[in-house]
C-alpha positions as CSV (number, residue, x, y, z in Angstrom):
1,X,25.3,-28.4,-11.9
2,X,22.6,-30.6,-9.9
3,X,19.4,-28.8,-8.7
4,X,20.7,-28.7,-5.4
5,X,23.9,-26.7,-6.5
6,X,21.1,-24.6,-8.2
7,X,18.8,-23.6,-5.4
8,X,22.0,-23.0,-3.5
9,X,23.6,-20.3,-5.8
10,X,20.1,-18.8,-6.0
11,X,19.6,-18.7,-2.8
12,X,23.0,-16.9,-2.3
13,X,22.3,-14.8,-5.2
14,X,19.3,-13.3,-3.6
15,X,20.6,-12.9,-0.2
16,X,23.4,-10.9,-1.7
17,X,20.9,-8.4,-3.5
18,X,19.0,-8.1,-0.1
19,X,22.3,-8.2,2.4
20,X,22.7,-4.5,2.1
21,X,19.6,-3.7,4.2
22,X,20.2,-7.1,6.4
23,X,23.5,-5.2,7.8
24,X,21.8,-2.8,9.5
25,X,19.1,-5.8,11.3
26,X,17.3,-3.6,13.9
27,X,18.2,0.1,12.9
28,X,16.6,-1.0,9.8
29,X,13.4,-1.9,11.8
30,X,13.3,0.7,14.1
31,X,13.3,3.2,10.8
32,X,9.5,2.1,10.2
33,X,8.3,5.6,9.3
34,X,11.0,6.2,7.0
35,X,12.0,5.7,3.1
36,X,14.9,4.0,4.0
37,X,12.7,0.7,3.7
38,X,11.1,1.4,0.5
39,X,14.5,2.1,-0.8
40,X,15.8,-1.0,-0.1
41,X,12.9,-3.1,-0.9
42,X,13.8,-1.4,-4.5
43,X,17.7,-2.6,-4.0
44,X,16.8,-5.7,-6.4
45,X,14.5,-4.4,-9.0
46,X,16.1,-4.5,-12.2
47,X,15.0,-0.8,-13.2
48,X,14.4,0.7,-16.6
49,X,16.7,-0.4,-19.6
50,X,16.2,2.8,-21.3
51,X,14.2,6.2,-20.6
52,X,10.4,5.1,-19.6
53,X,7.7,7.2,-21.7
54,X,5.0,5.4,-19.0
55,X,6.2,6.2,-15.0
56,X,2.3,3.9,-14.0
57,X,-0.2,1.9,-15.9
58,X,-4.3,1.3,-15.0
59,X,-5.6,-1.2,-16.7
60,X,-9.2,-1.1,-16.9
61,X,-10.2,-5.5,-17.9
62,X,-13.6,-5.9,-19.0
63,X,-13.9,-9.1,-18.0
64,X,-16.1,-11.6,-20.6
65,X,-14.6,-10.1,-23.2
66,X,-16.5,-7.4,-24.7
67,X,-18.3,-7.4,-28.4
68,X,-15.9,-5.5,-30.8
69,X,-18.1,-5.1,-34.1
70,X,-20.8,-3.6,-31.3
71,X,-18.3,-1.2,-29.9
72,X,-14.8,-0.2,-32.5
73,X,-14.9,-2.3,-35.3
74,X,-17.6,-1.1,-37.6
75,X,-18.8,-3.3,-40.3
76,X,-21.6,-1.7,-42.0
77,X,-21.9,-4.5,-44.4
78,X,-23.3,-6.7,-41.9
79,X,-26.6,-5.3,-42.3
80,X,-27.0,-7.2,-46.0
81,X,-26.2,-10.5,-44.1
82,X,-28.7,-10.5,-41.3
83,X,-30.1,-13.7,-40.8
84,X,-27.6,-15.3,-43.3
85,X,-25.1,-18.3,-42.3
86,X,-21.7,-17.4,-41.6
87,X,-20.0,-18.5,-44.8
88,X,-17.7,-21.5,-43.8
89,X,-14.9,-19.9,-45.7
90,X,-15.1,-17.2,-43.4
91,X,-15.0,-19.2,-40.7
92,X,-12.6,-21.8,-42.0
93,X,-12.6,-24.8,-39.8
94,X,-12.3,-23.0,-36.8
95,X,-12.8,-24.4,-33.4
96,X,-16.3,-23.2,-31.2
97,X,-17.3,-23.2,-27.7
98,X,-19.6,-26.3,-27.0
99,X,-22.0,-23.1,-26.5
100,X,-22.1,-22.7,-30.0
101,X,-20.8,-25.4,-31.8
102,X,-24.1,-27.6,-31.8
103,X,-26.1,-24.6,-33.2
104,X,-27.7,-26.0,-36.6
105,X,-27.0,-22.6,-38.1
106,X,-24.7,-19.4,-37.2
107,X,-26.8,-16.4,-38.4
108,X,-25.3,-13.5,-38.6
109,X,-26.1,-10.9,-36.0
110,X,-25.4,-7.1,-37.3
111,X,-25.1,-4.4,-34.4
112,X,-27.8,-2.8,-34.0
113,X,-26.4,0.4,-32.4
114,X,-25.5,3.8,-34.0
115,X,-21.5,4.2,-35.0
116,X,-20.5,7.7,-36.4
117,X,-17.0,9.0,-36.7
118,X,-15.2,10.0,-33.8
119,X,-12.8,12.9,-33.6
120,X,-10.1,14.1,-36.2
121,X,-8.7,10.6,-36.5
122,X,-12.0,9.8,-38.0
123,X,-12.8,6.6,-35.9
124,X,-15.9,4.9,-36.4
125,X,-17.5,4.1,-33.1
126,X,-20.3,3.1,-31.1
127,X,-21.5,7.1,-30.4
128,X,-24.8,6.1,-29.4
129,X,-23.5,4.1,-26.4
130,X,-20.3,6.0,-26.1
131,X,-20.7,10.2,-26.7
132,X,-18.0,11.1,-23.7
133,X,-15.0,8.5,-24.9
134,X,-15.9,9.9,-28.4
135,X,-14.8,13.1,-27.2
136,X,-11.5,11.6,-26.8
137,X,-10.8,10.2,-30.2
138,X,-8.0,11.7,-30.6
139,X,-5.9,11.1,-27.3
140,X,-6.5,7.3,-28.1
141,X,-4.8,5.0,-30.1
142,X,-7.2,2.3,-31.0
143,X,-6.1,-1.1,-32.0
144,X,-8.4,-3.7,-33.8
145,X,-6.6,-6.5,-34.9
146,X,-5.7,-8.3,-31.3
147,X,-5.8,-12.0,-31.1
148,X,-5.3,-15.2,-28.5
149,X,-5.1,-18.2,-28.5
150,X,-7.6,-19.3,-25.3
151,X,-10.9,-19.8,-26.8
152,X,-12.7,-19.9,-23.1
153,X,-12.3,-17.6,-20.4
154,X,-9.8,-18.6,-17.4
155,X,-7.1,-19.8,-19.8
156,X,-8.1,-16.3,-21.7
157,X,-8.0,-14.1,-18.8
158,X,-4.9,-16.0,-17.6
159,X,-3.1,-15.6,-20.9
160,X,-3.7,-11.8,-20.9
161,X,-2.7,-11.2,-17.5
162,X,0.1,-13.3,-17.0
163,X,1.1,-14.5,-20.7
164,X,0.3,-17.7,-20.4
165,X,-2.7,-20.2,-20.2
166,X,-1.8,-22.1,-17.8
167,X,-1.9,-20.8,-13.9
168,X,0.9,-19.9,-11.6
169,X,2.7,-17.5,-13.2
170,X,3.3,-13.5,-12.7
171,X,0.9,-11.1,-13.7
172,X,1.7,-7.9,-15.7
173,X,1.6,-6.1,-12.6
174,X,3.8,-8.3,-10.6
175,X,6.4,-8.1,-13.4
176,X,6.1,-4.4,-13.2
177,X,6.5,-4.1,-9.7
178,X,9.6,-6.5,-9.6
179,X,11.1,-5.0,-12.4
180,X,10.8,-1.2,-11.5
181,X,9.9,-1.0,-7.7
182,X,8.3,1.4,-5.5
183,X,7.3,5.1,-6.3
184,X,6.0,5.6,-2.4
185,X,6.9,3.7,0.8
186,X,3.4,3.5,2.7
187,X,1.1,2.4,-0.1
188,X,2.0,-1.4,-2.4
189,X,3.2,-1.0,-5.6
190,X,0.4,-3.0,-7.5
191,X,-3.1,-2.3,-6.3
192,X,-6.5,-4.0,-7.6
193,X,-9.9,-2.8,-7.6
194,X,-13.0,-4.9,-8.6
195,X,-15.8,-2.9,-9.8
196,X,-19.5,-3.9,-9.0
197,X,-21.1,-3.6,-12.7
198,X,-24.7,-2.2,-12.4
199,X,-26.0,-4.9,-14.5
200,X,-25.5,-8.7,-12.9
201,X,-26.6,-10.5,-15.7
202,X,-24.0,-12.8,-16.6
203,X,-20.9,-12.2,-14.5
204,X,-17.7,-14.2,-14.6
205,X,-15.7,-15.6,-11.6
206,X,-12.6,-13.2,-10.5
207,X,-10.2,-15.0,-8.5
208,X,-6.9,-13.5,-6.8
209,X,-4.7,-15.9,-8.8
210,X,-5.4,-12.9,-11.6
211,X,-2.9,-10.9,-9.4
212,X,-0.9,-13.2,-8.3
213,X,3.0,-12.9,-8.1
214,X,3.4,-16.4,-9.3
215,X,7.3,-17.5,-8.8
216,X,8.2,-14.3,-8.3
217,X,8.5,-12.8,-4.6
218,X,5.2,-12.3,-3.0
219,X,5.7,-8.9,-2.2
220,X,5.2,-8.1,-6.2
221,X,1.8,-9.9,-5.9
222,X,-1.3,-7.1,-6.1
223,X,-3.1,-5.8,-3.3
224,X,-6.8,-6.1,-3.5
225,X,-8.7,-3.2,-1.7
226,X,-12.2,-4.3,-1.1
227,X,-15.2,-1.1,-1.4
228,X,-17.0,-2.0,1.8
229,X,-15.8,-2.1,5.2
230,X,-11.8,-2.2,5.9
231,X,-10.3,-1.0,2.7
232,X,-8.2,-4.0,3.3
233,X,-8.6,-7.1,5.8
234,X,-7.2,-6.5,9.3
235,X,-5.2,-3.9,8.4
236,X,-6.7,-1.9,12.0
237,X,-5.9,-2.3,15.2
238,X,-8.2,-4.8,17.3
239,X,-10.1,-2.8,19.7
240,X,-8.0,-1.6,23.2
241,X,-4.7,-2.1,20.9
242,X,-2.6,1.3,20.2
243,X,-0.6,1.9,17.5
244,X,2.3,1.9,19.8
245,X,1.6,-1.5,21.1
246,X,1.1,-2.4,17.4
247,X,4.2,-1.2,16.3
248,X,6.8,-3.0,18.8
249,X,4.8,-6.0,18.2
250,X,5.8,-6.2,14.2
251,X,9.4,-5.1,15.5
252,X,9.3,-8.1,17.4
253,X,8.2,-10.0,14.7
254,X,10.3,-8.8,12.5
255,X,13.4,-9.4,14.5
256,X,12.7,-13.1,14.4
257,X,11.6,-13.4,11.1
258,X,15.1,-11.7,10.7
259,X,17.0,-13.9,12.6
260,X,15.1,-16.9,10.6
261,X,16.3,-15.4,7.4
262,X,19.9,-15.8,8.3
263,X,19.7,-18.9,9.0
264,X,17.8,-20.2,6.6
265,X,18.0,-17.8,3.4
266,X,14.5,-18.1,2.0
267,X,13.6,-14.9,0.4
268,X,10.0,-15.1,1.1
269,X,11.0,-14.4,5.0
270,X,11.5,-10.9,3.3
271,X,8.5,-10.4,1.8
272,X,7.0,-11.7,4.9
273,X,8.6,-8.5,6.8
274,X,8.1,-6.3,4.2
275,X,4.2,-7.0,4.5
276,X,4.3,-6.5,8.2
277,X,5.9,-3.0,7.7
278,X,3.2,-2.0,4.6
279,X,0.8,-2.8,7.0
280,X,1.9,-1.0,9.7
281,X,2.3,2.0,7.0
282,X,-1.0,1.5,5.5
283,X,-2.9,2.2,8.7
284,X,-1.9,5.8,8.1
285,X,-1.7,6.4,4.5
286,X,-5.3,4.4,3.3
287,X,-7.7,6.1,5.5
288,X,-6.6,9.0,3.6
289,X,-6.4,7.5,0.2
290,X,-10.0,6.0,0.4
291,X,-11.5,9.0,1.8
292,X,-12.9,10.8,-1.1
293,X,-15.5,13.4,0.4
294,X,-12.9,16.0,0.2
295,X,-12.7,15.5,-3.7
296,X,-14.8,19.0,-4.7
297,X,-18.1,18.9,-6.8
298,X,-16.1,19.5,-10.2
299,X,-14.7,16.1,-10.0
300,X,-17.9,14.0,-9.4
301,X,-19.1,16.4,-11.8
302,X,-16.4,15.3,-14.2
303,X,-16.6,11.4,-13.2
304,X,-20.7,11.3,-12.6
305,X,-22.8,11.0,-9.1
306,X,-22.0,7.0,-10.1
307,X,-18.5,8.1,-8.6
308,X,-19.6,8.6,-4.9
309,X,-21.3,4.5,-5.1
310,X,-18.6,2.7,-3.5
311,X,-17.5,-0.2,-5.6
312,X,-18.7,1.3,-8.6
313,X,-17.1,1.7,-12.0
314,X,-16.4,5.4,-11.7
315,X,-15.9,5.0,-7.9
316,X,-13.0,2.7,-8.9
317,X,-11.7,4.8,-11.8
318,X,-11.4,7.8,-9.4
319,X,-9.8,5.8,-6.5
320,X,-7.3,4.8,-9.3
321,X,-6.9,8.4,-10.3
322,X,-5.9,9.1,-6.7
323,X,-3.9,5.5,-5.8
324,X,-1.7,7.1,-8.8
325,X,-1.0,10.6,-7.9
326,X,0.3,8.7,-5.0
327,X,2.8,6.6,-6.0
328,X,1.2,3.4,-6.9
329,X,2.9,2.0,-9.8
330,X,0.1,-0.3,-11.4
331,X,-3.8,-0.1,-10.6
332,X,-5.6,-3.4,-12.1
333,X,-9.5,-2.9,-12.1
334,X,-11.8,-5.2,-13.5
335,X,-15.2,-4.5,-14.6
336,X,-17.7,-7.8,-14.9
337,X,-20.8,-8.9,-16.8
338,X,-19.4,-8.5,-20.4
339,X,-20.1,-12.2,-21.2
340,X,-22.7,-11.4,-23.4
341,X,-24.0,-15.3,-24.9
342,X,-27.6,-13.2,-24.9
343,X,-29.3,-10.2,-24.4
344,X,-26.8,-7.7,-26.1
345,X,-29.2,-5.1,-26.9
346,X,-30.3,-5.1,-23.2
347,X,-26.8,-5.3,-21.7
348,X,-25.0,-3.6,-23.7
349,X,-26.0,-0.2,-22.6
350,X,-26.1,-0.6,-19.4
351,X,-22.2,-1.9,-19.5
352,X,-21.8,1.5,-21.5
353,X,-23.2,3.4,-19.5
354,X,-20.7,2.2,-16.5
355,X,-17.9,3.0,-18.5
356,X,-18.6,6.0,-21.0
357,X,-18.3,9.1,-18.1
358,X,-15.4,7.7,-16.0
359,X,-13.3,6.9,-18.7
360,X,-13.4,10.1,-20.2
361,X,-13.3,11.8,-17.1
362,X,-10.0,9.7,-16.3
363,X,-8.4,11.3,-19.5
364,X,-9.0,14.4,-18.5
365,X,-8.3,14.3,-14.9
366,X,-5.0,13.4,-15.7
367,X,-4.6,15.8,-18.3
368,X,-5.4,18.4,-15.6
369,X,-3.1,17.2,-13.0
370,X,0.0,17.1,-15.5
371,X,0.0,13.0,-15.6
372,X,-1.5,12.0,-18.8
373,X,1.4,11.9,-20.7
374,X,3.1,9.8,-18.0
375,X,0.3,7.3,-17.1
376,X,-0.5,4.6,-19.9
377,X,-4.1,3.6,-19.5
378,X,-4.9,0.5,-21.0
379,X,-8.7,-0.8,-21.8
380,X,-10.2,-4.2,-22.6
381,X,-11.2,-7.9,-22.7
382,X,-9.8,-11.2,-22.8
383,X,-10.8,-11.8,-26.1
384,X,-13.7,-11.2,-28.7
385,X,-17.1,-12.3,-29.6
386,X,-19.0,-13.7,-32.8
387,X,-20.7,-11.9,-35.6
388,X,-23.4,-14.9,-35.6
389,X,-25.5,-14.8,-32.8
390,X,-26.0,-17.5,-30.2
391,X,-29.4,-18.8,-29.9
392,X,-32.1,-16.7,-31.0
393,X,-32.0,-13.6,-32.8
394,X,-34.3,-10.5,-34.0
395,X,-33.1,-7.0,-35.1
396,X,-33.8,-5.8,-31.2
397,X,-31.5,-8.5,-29.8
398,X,-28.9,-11.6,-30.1
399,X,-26.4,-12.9,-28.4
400,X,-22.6,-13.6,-29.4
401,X,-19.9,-16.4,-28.6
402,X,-16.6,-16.2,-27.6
403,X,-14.1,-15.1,-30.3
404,X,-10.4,-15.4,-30.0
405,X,-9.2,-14.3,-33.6
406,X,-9.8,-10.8,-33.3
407,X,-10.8,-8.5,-30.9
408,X,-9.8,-4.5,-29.8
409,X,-8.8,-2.8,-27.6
410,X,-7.4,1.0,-26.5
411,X,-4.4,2.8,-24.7
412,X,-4.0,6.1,-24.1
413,X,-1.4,8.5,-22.7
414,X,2.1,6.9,-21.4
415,X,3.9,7.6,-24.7
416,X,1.1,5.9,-27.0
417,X,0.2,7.9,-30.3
418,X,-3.2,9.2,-29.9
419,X,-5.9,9.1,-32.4
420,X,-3.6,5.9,-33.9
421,X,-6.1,3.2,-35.7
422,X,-4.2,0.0,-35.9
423,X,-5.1,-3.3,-37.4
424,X,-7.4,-4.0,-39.7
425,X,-10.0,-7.3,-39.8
426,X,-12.4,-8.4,-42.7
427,X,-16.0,-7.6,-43.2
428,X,-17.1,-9.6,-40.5
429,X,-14.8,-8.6,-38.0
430,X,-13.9,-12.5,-38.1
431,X,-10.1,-13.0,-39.2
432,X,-7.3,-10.0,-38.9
433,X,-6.3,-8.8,-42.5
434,X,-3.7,-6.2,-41.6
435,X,-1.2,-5.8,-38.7
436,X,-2.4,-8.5,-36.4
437,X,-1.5,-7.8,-32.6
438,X,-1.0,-10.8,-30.3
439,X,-1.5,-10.5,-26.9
440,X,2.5,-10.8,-25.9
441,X,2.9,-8.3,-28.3
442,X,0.5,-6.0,-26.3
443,X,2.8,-6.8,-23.3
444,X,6.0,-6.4,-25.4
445,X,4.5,-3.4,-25.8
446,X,3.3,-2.4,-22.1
447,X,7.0,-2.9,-20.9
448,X,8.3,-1.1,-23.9
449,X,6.5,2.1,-22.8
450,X,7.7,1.5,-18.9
451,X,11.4,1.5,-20.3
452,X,11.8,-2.5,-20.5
453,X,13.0,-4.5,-22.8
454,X,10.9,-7.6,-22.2
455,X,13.5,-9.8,-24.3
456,X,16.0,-9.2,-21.5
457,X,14.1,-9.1,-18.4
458,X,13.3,-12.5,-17.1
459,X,13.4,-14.3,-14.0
460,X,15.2,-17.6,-13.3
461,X,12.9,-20.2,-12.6
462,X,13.0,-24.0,-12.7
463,X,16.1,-23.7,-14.1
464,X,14.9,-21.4,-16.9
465,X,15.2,-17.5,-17.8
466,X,11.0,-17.0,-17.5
467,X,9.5,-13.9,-19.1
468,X,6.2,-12.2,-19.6
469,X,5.9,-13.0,-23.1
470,X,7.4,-16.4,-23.2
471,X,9.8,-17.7,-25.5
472,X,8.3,-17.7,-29.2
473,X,9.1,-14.6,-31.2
474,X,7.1,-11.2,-30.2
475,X,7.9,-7.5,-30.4
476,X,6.6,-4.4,-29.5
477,X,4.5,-2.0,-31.8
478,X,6.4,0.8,-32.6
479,X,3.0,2.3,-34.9
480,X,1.6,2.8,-31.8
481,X,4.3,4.7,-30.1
482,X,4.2,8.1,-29.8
């Protein structure tokens, strides 16, 4: 078959997923209000193979990739090294940043905070800069022994979120909303929120690729919601404009943008209706969504005073508390400034400080409400950092590289096995000695808990069968199912 047999049989194939809504043309339209639309926007979407354990996912990205022998991965031996030289059969040849790889020696940099164990799992943890996730030890399965490939940060961040270095491609999110759907017509399936850290130190560039829908339809791609003015860009009426006006206008609009898909077949005429309607939708549904005065004092009481600063960490966490109990399928925030080449003792805390209240208060909000055990939440970094510090160092403060061999991070809740401790690395939380996690394994596993089999769920592309976690060998980890 030639490429141009190709396109066309995809092209047919897609219009006859979609023709069952196209029948109807206007009485579709005119039914802007109703869930007749967000039904069959769902009318391709794969579905679940098997019965999901996780019905929505928010995944909480520290973006720089935060320090795991300062945070999960204790290694009290450390403190007999300080100041020595990474031995080199520790480090074994392996490749550097050009931020590190001039150094003349790589002293190694023990943390300097307080770990003690945490809960009945017996986790030991960064207490001191951590007491409120401590408390939930035990709903948490913690897993140590992750690992990439990407040694700097877009090709890291990119390989996390979309399973590949290289740009262009789906994000988890967009996967999840192509594969499963909607869950509620007047808000998008995939949402993301970037949180303001309180410390600006060292942030890292965020770019909208991140939640990109790649070659899949655009409608899958993430809506960004921004946490000053308009929740979202233009999504109000210009001044003098009623909603009536507004509304036969994308009617128009969307009868020729109807009449150009039947000629033409291009799917992304669809999405381009399909975002006119949200729109349209959203005008209703977000002023309501982002409007959290009503939420009474036990809850900014729960998530901290930090929770009524727009843009903040705990503002975010709690918007994504309330995006889910509303349908939204996937919430994406990103927390910046965890880069940390220097300054770790100064930064640290403050970074901790962001994220200690709200993510314990997300636990048990959820718990409260019923939706823990349906909601996966997922916590961490691109990749690691370095037990020898970077530039200077003194007992008070160092700084640490980028590390891809190991690095941790958490779930919770959505069918994961709380107070699980997976993986295992060696003294200097350098190279993985037990159960080693690679990142398409983490979203082998992701998809697992949503009811997918990522093996069979792909997307033809190019003349391929594309998938999350690419085509070498991975599988999801069934220690940390529940």
């Amino acid at each position: 078959m030639n490429l141009l047999q190709e396109w066309n049989t995809y092209q047919t194939r897609r219009q006859l997923f979609t023709r069952g809504k196209n029948v109807l043309g206007g009485a579709a339209l005119a039914s802007l209000f109703g869930e007749s639309l967000a039904n069959a926007s769902n009318a391709h979407a794969p579905g679940p193979q098997f019965p999901p354990k996780a019905k929505r996912v928010i995944y909480l990205h520290m973006v720089g990739g935060p320090s795991q022998m300062d945070l999960f991965d204790y290694k009290p031996q450390m403190q007999a090294y300080y100041d020595k030289d990474l031995p080199e059969s520790i480090r074994n040849g392996q490749r550097l940043t050009t931020m590190t790889s001039g150094q003349a020696r790589f002293p190694i940099a023990p943390s300097k905070f307080q770990f003690s164990a945490a809960g009945q799992c017996g986790l030991m943890m960064n207490t001191q800069l951590l007491p409120n996730l401590a408390k939930n030890a035990d709903d948490i399965c913690w897993m140590r022994s992750l690992h990439t490939e990407a040694i700097n940060h877009e090709p890291a961040i990119c390989a996390m979120q979309t399973g590949n270095q290289i740009g262009g491609r789906p994000c988890l999110g967009s996967w999840a909303s192509y594969g499963l759907g909607s869950m509620n017509s007047n808000l998008p399936t995939f949402v993301v929120l970037i949180a303001t850290p309180s410390n600006r130190e060292q942030e890292q560039a965020i770019s909208s690729r991140l939640w990109s829908s790649g070659y899949l339809p655009g409608e899958h791609a993430g809506v960004s919601f921004r946490s000053k003015g308009d929740p979202i860009l233009f999504i109000n009426n210009p001044p003098g404009v009623p909603d009536s006006v507004r509304k036969r206008t994308i009617e128009g609009l969307n009868a020729l943008n109807e009449i150009n898909y039947q000629e033409v077949g291009d799917p992304e005429t669809h999405t381009r209706i399909q975002q006119y309607e949200m729109a349209f939708r959203m005008q209703a549904s977000v002023p309501e969504l982002t409007d959290i005065t009503k939420e009474p004092d036990h809850i900014y009481k729960l998530y901290g005073e930090e929770a009524k600063k727009p843009g903040s960490f705990a503002n975010s966490v709690l918007m994504a508390r309330r995006l889910a109990e509303r349908g939204v399928r996937f919430i994406q925030i990103y927390h910046n400034n965890w880069d940390h080449h220097s300054n770790v003792g100064g930064r640290m805390p403050s970074q901790c400080k962001d994220v200690d209240q709200p993510c314990h208060a997300l636990i048990q909000d959820l718990k409260q409400r019923g939706m823990f055990d349906d909601t996966l939440i997922i916590w961490g970094g691109e990749f690691g950092r370095t037990i020898y510090s970077q530039g200077g160092l003194t007992k008070e403060n160092y700084g640490r590289d980028h590390h891809p061999r190991c690095f941790s991070m958490w779930m919770a809740g959505g069918g994961t096995r709380g107070g699980q401790i997976y993986g295992e690395t060696d003294d200097f939380s350098y190279n993985i000695v037990k159960d080693p996690v690679h990142i398409n394994d983490l979203n082998a596993t992701i998809l697992h808990l949503m009811g997918i089999d990522h093996r069979k769920f792909s997307f033809k592309f190019q003349g391929l069968d594309q998938r999350l976690t690419g085509v070498e060998e991975h599988h999801p980890v069934k220690a940390v199912l529940a």
